[in-house]
DOLO-617193 format. One record per residue: residue in three letters; residue number from 1; x, y, z of N, C-alpha, C in turn. Coordinates in pm, whole numbers. Each point is the difference from the previous one (the first is absolute). Example, Ala and Ser with C-alpha at 12.3 -4.5 7.8 and 13.67 -1.06 7.14 Angstrom:
<nodes>
('Ala'; 1; (1319; -569; 780); (-89; 119; 0); (90; 120; 0))
('Ser'; 2; (-35; 105; -72); (82; 119; 6); (-77; 109; 73))
</nodes>
This chain:
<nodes>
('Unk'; 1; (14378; 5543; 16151); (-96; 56; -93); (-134; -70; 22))
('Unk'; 2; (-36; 97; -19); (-195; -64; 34); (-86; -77; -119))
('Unk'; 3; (-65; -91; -3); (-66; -83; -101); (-106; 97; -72))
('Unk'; 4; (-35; -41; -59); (-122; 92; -65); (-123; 49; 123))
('Unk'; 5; (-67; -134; 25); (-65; -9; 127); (-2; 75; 114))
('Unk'; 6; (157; -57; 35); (31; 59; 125); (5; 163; -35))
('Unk'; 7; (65; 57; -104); (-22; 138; -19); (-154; 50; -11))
('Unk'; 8; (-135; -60; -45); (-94; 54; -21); (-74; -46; 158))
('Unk'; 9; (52; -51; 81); (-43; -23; 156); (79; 119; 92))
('Unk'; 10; (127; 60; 28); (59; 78; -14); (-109; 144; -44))
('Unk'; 11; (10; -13; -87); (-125; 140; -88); (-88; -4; 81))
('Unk'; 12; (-79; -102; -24); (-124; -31; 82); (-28; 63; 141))
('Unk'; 13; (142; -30; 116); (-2; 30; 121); (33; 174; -4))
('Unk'; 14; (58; 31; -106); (69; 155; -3); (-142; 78; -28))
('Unk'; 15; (-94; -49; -63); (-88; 92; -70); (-133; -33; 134))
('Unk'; 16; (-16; -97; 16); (-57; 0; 192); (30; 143; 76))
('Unk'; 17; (133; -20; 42); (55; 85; 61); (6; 152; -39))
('Unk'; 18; (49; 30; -128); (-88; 123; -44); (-153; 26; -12))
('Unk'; 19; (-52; -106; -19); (-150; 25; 53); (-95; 70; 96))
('Unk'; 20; (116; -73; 125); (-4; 42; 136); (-6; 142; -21))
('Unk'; 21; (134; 14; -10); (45; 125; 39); (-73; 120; -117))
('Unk'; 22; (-65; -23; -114); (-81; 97; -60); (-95; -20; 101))
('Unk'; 23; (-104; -83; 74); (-91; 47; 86); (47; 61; 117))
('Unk'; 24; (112; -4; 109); (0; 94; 45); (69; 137; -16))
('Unk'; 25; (40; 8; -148); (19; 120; -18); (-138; 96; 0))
('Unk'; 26; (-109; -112; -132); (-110; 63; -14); (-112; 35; 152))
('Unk'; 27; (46; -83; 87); (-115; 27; 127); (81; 133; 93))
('Unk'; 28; (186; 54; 8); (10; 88; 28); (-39; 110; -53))
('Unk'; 29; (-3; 29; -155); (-110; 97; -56); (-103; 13; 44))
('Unk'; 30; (-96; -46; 25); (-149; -47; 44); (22; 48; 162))
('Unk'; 31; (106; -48; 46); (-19; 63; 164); (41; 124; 26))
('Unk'; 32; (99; 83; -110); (44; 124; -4); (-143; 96; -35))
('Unk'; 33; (-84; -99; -99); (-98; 110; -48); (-111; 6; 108))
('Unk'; 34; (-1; -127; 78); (-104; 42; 113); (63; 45; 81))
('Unk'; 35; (110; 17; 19); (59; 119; 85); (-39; 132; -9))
('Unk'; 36; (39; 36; -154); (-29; 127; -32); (-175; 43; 26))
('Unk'; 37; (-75; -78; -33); (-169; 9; 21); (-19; -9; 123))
('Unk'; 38; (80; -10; 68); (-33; -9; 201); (9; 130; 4))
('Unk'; 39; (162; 43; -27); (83; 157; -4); (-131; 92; -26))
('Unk'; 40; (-60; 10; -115); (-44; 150; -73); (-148; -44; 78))
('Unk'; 41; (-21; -141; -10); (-142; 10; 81); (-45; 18; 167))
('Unk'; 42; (136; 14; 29); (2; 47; 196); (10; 154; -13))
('Unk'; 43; (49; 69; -118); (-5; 124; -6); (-126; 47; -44))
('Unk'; 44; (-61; 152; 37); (-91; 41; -9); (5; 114; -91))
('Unk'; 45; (83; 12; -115); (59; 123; -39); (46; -2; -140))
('Unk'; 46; (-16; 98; -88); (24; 15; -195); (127; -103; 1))
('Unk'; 47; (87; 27; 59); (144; -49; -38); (42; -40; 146))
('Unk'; 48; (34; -144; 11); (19; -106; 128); (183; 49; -33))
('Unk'; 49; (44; -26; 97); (180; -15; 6); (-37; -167; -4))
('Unk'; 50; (108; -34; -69); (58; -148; -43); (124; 3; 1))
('Unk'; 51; (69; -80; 86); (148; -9; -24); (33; -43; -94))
('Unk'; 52; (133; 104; -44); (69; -53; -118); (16; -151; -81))
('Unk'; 53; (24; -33; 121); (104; -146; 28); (-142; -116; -69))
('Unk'; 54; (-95; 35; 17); (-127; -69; -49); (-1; -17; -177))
('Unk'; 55; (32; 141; -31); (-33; -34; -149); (110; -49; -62))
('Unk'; 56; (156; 28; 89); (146; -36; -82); (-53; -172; 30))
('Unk'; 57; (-45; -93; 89); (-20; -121; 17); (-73; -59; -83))
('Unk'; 58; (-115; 62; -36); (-72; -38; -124); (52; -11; -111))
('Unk'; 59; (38; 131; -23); (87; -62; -113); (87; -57; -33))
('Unk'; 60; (118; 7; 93); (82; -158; -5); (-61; -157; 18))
('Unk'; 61; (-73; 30; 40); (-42; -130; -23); (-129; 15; -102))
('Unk'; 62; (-58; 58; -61); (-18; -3; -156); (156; -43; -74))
('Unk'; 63; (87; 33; 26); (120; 20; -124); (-9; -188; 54))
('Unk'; 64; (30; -51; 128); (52; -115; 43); (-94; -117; -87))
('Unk'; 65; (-165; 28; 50); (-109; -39; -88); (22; -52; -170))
('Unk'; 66; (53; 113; -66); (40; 28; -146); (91; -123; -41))
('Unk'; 67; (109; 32; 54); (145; -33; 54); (-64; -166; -24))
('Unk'; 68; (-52; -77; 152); (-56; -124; -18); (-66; -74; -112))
('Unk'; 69; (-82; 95; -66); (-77; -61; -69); (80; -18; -145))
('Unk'; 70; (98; 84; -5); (67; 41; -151); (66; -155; 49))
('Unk'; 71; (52; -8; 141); (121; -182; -3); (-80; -104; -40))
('Unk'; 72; (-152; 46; 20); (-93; -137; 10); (-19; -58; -140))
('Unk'; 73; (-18; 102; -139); (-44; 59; -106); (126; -90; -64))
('Unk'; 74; (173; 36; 32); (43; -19; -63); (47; -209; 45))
('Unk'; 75; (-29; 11; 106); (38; -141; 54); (-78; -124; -79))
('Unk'; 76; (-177; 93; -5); (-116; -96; -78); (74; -6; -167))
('Unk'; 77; (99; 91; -41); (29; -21; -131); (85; -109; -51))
('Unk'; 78; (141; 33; 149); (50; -76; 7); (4; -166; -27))
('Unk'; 79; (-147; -23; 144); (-34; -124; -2); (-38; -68; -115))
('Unk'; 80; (-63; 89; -93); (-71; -51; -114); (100; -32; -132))
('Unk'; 81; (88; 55; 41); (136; -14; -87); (25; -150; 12))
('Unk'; 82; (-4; -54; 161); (77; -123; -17); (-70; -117; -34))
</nodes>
């Protein structure tokens, strides 16, 4: 069993690490959307074709985004608990 300490060092390294990983969730959004602004802006035309597969990615990783921040939200509650 972990000391008080050692559990809020523990936290400490877990909420790092989700840190991380909310920024590169948030910078694959950001590279999907300059994807899409390359896409419609190499086209010359009312309505560009965009692959599917572009907007289902965005939004999973919106949901993943969500997802992260809701663990981060509840971890900071956590911590404050102890």
């Amino acid at each position: 069993m972990f000391s008080l300490s050692e559990l809020q060092e523990q936290l400490g390294a877990f909420r790092a690490k989700l840190a991380e990983a909310m920024e590169h969730t948030n910078r694959a959004v950001e590279l999907l959307d300059e994807a899409r602004e390359t896409i419609v802006s190499a086209f010359d035309q009312a309505k560009p074709w965009l692959p599917p597969e572009l907007a289902a990615a965005h939004d999973r990783l919106r949901q993943d985004a969500d997802r992260l921040a809701a663990v981060d939200r509840l971890m900071s509650a956590y911590q404050a608990q102890l």
